[in-house]
C-alpha positions as CSV (number, residue, x, y, z in Angstrom):
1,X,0.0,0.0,0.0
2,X,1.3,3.6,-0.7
3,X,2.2,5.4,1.8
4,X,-0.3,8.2,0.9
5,X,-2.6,6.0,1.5
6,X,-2.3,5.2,5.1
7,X,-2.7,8.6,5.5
8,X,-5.6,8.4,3.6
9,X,-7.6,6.6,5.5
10,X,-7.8,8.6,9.3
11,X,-11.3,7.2,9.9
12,X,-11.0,3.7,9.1
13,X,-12.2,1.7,11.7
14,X,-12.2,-1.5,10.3
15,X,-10.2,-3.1,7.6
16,X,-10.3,-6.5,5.9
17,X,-7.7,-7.6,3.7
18,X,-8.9,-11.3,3.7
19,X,-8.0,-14.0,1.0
20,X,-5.4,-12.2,-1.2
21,X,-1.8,-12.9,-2.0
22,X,-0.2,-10.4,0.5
23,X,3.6,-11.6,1.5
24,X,5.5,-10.0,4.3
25,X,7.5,-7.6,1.4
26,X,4.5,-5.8,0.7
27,X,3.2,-5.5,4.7
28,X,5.7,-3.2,5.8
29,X,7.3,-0.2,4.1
30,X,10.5,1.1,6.6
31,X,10.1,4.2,4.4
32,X,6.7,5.0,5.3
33,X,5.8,6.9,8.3
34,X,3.2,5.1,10.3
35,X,2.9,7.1,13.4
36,X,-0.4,8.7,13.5
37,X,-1.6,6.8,10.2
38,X,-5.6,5.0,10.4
39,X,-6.3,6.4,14.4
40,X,-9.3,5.1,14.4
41,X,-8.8,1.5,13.2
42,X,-10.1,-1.0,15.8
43,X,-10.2,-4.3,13.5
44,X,-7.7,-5.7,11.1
45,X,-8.1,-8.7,9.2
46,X,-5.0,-10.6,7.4
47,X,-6.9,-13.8,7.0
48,X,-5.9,-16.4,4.3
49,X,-3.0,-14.7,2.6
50,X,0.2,-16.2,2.4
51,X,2.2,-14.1,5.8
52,X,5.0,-16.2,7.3
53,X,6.4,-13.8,10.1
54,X,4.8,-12.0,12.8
55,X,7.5,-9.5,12.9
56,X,6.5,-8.5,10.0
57,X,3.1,-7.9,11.3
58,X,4.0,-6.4,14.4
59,X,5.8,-3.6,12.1
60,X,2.9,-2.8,10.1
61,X,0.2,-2.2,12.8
62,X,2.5,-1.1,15.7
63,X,1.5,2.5,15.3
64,X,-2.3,1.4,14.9
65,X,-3.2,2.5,18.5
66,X,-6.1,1.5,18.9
67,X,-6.3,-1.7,17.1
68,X,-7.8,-4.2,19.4
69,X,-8.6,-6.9,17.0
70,X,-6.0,-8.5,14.7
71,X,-6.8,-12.0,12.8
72,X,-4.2,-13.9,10.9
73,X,-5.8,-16.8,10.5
74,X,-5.4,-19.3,7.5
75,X,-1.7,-17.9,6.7
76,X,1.8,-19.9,7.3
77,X,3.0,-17.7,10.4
78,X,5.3,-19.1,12.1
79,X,7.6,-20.4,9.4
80,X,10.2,-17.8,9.3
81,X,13.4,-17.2,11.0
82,X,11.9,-13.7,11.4
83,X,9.0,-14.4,14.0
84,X,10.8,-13.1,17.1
85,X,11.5,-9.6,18.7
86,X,8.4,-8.3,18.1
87,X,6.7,-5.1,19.1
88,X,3.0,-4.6,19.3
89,X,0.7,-2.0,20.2
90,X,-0.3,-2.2,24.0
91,X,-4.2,-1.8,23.1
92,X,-4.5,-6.0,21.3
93,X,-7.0,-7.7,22.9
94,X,-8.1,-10.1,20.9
95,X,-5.6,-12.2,18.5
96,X,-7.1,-14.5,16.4
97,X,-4.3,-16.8,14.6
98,X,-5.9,-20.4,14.1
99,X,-4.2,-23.0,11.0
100,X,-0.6,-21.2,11.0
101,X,2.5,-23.3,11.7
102,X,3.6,-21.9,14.9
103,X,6.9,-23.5,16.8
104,X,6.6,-23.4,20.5
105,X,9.2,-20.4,20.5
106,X,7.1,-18.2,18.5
107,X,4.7,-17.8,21.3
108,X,6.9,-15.3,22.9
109,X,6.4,-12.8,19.4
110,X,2.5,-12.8,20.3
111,X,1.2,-9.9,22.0
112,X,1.5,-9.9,25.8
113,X,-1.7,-7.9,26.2
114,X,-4.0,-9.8,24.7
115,X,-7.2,-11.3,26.1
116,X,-8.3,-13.7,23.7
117,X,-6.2,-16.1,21.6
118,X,-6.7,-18.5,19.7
119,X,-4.3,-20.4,18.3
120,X,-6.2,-23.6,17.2
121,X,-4.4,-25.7,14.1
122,X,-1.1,-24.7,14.6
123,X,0.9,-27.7,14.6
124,X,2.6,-26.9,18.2
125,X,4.1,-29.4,19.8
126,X,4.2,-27.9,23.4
127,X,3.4,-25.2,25.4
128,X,5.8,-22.5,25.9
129,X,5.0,-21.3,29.2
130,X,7.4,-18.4,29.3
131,X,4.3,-16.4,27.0
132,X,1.5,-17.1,29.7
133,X,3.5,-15.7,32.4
134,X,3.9,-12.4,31.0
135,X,0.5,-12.0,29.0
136,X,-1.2,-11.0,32.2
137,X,-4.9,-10.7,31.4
138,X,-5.2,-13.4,29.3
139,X,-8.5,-15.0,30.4
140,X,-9.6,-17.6,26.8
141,X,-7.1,-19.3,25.1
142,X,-8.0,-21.8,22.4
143,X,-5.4,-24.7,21.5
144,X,-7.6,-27.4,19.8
145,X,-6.1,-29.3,16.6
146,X,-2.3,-29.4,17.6
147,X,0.0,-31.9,18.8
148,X,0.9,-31.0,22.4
149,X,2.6,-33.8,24.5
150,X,2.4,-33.4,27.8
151,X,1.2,-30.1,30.2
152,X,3.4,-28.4,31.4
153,X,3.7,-29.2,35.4
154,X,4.8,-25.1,35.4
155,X,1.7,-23.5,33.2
156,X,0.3,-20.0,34.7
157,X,-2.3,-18.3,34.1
158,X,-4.1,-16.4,37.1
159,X,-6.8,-14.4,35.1
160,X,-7.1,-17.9,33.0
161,X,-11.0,-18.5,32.8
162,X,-11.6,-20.8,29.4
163,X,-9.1,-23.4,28.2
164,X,-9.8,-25.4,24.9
165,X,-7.2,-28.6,24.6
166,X,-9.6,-31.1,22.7
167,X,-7.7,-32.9,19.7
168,X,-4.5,-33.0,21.3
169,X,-1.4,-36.0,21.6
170,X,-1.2,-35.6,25.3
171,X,-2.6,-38.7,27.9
172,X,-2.1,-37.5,30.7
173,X,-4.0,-35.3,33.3
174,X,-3.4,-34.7,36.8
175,X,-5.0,-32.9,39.8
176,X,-2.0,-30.3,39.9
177,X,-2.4,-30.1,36.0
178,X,-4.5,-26.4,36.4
179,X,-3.4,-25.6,40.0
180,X,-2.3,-22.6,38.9
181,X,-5.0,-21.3,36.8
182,X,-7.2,-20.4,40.2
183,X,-9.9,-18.5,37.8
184,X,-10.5,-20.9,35.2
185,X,-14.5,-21.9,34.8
186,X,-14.0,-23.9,31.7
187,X,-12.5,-26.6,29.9
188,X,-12.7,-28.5,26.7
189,X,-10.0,-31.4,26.5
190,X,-12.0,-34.1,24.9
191,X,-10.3,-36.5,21.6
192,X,-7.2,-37.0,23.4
193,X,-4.6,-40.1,23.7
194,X,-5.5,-40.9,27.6
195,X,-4.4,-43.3,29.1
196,X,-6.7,-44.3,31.7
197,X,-4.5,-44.7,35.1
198,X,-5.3,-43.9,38.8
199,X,-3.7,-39.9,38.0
200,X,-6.6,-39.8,35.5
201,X,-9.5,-41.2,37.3
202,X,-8.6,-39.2,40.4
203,X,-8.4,-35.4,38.1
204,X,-11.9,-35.7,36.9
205,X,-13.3,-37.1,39.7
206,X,-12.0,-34.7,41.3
207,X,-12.9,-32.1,38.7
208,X,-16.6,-33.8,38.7
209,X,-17.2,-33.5,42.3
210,X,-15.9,-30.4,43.1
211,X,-17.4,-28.5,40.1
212,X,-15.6,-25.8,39.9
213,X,-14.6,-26.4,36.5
214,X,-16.9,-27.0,33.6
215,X,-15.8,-29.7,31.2
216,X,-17.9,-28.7,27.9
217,X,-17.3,-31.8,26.3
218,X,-18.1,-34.4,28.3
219,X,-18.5,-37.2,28.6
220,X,-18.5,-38.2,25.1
221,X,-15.4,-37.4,23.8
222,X,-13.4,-39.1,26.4
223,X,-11.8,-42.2,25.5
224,X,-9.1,-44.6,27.0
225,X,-6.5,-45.1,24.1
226,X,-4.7,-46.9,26.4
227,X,-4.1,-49.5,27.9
228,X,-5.7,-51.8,25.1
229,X,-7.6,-53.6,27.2
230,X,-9.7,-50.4,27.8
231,X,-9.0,-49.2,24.5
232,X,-12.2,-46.5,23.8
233,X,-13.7,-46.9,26.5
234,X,-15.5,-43.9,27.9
235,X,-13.3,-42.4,30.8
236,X,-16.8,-42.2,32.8
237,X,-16.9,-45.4,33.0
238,X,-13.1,-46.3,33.7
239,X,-13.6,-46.6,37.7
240,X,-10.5,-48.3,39.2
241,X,-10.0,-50.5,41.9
242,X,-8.8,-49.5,45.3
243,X,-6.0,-51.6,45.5
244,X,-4.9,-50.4,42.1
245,X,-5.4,-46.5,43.2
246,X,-4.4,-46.6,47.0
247,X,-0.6,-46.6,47.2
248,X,-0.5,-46.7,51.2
249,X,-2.6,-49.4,51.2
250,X,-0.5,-51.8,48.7
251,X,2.4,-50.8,50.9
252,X,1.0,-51.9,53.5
253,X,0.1,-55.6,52.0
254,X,3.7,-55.7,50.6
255,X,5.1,-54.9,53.8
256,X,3.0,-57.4,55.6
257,X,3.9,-60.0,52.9
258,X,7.1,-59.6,52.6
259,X,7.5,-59.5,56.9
260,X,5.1,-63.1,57.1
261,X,7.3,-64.5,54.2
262,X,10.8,-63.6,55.7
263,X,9.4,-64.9,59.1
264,X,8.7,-68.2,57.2
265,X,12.2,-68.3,55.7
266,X,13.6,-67.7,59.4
267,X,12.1,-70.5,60.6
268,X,12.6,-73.1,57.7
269,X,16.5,-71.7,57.7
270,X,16.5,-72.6,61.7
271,X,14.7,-75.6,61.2
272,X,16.6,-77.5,58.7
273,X,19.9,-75.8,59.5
274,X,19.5,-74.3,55.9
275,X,22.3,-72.1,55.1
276,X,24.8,-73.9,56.4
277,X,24.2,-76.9,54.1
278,X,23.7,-74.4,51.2
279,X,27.3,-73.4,51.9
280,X,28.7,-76.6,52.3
281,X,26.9,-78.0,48.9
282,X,28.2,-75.0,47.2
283,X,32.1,-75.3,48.2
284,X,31.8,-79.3,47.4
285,X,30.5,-78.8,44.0
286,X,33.1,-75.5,43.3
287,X,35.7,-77.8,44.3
288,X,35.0,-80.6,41.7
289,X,33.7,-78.5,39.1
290,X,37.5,-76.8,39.5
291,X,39.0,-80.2,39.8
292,X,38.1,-81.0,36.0
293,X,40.4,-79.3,34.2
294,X,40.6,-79.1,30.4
295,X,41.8,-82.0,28.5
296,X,45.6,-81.4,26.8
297,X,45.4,-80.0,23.2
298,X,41.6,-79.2,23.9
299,X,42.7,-75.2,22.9
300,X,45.9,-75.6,21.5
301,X,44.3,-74.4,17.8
302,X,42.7,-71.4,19.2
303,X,44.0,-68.3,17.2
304,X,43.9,-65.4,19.7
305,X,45.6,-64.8,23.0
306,X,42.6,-62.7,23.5
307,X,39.4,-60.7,21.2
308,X,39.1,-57.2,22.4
309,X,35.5,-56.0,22.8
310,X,35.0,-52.3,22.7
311,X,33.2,-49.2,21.7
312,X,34.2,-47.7,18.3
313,X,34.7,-44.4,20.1
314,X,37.8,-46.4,22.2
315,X,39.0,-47.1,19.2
316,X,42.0,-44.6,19.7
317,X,42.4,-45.8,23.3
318,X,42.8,-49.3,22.3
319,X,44.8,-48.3,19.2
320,X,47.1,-46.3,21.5
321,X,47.6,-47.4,24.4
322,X,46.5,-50.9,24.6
323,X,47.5,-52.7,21.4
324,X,51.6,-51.5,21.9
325,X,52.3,-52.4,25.3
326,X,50.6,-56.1,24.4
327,X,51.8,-56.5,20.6
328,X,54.8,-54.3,19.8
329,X,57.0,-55.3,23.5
330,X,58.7,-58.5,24.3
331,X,56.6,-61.3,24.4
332,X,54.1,-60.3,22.5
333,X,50.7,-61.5,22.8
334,X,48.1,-61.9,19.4
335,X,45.4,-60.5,19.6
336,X,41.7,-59.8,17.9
337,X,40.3,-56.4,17.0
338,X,37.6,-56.1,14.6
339,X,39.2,-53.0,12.6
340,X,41.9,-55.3,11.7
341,X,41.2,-58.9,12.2
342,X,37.4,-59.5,11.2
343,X,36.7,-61.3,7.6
344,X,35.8,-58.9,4.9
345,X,32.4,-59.8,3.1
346,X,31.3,-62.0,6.4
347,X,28.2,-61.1,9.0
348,X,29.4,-58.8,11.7
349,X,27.6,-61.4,14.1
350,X,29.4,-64.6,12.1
351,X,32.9,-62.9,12.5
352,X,32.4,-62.3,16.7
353,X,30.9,-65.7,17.3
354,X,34.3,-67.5,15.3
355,X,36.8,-64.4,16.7
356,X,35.6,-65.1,20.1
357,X,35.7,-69.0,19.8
358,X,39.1,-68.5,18.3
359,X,40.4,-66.3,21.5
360,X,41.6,-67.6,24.7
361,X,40.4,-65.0,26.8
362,X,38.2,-62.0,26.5
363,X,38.9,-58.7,27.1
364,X,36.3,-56.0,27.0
365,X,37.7,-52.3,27.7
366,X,34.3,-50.9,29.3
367,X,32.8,-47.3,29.5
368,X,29.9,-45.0,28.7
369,X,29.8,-45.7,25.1
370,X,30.4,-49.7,25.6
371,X,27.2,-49.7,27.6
372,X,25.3,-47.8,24.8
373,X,26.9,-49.8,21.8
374,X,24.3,-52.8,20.4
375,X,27.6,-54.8,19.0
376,X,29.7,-54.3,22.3
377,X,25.8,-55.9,24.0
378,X,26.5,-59.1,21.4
379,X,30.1,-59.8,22.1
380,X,29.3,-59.5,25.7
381,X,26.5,-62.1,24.8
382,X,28.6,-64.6,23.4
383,X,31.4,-64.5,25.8
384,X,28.6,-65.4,27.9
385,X,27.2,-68.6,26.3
386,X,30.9,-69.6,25.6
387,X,31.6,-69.2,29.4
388,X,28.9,-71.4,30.4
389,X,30.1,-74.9,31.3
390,X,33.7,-73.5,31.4
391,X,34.3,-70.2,33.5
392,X,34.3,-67.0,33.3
393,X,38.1,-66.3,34.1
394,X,38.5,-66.3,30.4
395,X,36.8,-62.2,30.9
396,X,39.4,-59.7,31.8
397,X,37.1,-56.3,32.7
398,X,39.0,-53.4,32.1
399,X,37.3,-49.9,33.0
400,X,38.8,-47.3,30.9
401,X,36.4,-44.8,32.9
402,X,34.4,-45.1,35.9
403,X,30.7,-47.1,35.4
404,X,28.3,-47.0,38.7
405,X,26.8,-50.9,37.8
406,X,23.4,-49.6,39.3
407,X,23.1,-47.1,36.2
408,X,23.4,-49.9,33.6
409,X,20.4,-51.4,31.7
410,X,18.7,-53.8,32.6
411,X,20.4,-56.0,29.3
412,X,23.7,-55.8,31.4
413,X,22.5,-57.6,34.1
414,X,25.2,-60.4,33.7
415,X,27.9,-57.2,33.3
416,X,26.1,-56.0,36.8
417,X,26.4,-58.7,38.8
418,X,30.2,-59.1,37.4
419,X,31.2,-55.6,38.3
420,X,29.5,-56.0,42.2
421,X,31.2,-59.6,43.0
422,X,34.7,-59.8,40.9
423,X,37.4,-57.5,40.7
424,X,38.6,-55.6,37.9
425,X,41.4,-53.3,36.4
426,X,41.0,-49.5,36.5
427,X,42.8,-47.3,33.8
428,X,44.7,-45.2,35.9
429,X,44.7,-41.6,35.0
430,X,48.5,-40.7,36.3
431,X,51.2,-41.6,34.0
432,X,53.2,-43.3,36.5
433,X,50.8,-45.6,37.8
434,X,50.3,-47.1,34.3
435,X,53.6,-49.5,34.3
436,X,52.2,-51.6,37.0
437,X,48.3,-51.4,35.0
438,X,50.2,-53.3,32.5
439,X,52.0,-55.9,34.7
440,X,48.6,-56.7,36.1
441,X,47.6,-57.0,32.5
442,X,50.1,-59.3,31.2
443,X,49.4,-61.1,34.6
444,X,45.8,-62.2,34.2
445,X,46.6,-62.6,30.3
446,X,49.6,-65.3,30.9
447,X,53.0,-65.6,29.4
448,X,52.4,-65.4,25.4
449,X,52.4,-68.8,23.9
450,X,54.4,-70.0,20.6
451,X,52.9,-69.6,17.3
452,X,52.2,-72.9,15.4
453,X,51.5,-73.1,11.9
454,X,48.2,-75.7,11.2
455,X,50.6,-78.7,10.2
456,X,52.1,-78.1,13.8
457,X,55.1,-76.8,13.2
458,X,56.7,-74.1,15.6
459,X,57.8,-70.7,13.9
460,X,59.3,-67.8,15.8
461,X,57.2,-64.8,15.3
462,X,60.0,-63.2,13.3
463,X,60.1,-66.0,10.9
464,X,57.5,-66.3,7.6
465,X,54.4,-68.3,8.2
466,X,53.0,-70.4,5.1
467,X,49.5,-70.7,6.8
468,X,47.6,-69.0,9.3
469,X,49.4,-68.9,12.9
470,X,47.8,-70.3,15.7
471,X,48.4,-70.0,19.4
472,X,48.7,-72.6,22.1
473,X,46.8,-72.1,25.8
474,X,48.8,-69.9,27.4
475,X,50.4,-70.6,30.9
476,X,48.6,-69.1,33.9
477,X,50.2,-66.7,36.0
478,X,48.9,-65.3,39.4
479,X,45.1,-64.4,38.8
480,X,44.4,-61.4,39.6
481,X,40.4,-61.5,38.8
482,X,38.7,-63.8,41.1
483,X,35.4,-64.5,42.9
484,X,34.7,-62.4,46.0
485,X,33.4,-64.8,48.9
């Protein structure tokens, strides 16, 4: 629009500029003078055009003053990097903005002094609370049609009375939910994801009884979504059982169960002298199962000293530090990475199972990204089922960082319990402590075995090797990693 023609138009008290082509270039003129242009204009309408900031917007009718109602609905507001630091007029009451594409953030370019809003269809995901606690009087506010998750356990709004939150991905309502929106007389939150729990049942029977609060849509747009056994079944008639509701109550049973089950226990133990032939059983059968010990030549074609299990971002520290004081020193051990050793063209899974089979012992370098690496999960796996029947002193544990064993999933419960009853080396983080990291290393590993060619023959590991070498069992040294009693 000219700028003439702002000036033009002093008695305006009403504009419409709905379903044109208007763009944010032709909304705001920084040439133009709009102070004191169209004092009289109360309404503006910008619906269905194709706007994408509200900066923009905020420009043009800034010097409006008293513009109380501005609708962009129907445009794509929202989608530009521009829709922030915005300056309005102090005199918007009513802001009409449903079907935009409004990011969370954006909230905090809507005027503060507004009244009503609505801002149904606008593909937010959440509820930026920082907005309601500085728009003061707001006191109806329409979200409908979006995809929020969750309320916000934070939301404010003390001069809140309606609240529309029908059509919605959230499933969960509480009795704190609207604690603090003391004022609020209405509430539509129907055609939502609910899943029907004690926290629900207890909000609108709460909300029911007390009446304070008018839920428009109800009953019949209320519907469990989950679980599936109550899947759309009307909330009204979702009406738990005590026992499922009444926490101090199923406290009390457990405690009472678990006190008349341990007395039980007491007694049997005292009884039938219990533990003491538990322990007795359990040191007769550790001390055959430890007098079998593997038949000669039962490993002397395994391939490996040891496989090395670890993370892909240890790959450095294994690289580094680990691989030269084992491989590149006197008496050097062979050992089983995948970078180097794995068979081109073969299953990742086929090449650990055979690696691992072809290794004498196990070593897995353990830390935060070993714990959230699936492959590391599988080798672990299989070191497991190859233990079984045989022992697990064949797993060296070496903690390049510290783990807390009571922050690792529930998958690692074998890695758990191995962490809480054996001991383990420790990466020490001083240089000089390192040397003796190394003997205890070498210590639990044994003394390096000679390299045999398939045929049997022995080769010096300087020598050339015709077929693939392979390593004999390795002689024991003082173990350092043991059972705890």
């Amino acid at each position: 629009m000219p700028c003439e023609g702002l000036l033009a138009m002093r008695e305006m008290e009403l504009l419409d500029f709905s379903n044109n082509r208007l763009t944010n270039q032709y909304m705001y003129n920084p040439r133009c003078v709009y102070n004191g242009t169209m004092p009289n204009l109360q309404t503006l309408y910008y619906t269905n055009n194709e706007l994408t900031s509200l900066k923009v917007i905020s420009s043009s009718v800034r010097y409006f003053v008293r513009l109380k109602v501005l609708d962009v609905s129907f445009n794509h507001l929202g989608s530009a990097p521009l829709s922030t630091g915005c300056i309005w007029n102090h005199n918007i009451t009513r802001f009409i903005a449903h079907h935009n594409e409004f990011a969370s953030e954006s909230l905090l370019c809507l005027p503060a002094t507004v009244e009503y809003l609505d801002l149904s269809y606008c593909s937010l995901d959440k509820v930026d609370t920082a907005f309601f606690d500085k728009a003061v009087n707001l006191k109806e506010v329409l979200l409908s049609g979006n995809k929020i998750k969750y309320i916000p356990p934070n939301w404010k709004s003390p001069t809140l009375r309606s609240l529309e939150l029908d059509g919605n991905s959230f499933g969960v309502i509480t009795v704190n939910s609207f604690q603090d929106m003391p004022l609020m007389k209405s509430l539509k939150a129907g055609n939502n994801p609910y899943q029907c729990t004690c926290e629900l049942h207890a909000f609108f029977e709460d909300t029911l009884s007390k009446a304070m609060v008018n839920l428009t849509d109800w009953p019949w747009n209320y519907h469990c979504y989950h679980p599936q056994a109550l899947l759309n079944t009307y909330i009204s008639k979702f009406v738990p059982g005590r026992l499922a509701c009444d926490v101090r109550l199923v406290v009390l049973i457990a405690v009472a169960t678990t006190a008349a089950f341990l007395m039980a226990l007491m007694v049997v133990c005292y009884v039938f002298e219990l533990p003491w032939y538990t322990k007795a059983t359990y040191q007769i059968l550790r001390a055959k199962y430890r007098a079998y010990q593997t038949p000669p030549g039962e490993e002397a074609m395994l391939r490996y000293h040891a496989f090395i299990s670890y993370s892909h971002w240890d790959a450095d520290w294994v690289r580094d530090q680990l691989l030269p004081a084992l491989e590149d020193r006197g008496n050097p051990y062979r050992l089983c990475i995948h970078e180097r050793d794995f068979t081109p063209g073969k299953w990742i899974i086929d090449n650990i199972i055979k690696n691992i089979e072809n290794s004498h012992k196990m070593i897995f370098v353990l830390s935060r990204h070993f714990v959230n690496s699936e492959w590391c999960n599988y080798e672990l796996y299989f070191a497991q089922q190859r233990a079984m029947g045989k022992t697990f002193h064949d797993v060296i544990l070496v903690l390049k960082e510290p783990i807390d064993p009571g922050s690792l999933p529930n998958k690692y419960c074998k890695l758990k319990k191995m962490l809480s009853t054996r001991t383990y080396l420790e990466w020490p983080q001083q240089q000089n402590q390192r040397a003796f990291f190394w003997a205890q290393l070498r210590s639990v590993l044994g003394r390096p075995a000679v390299v045999r060619s398939r045929s049997g023959s022995q080769r010096s590991r300087g020598g050339s090797e015709e077929r693939e070498p392979l390593v004999d069992r390795p002689g024991l040294s003082v173990e350092v990693i043991e059972e705890r009693e």
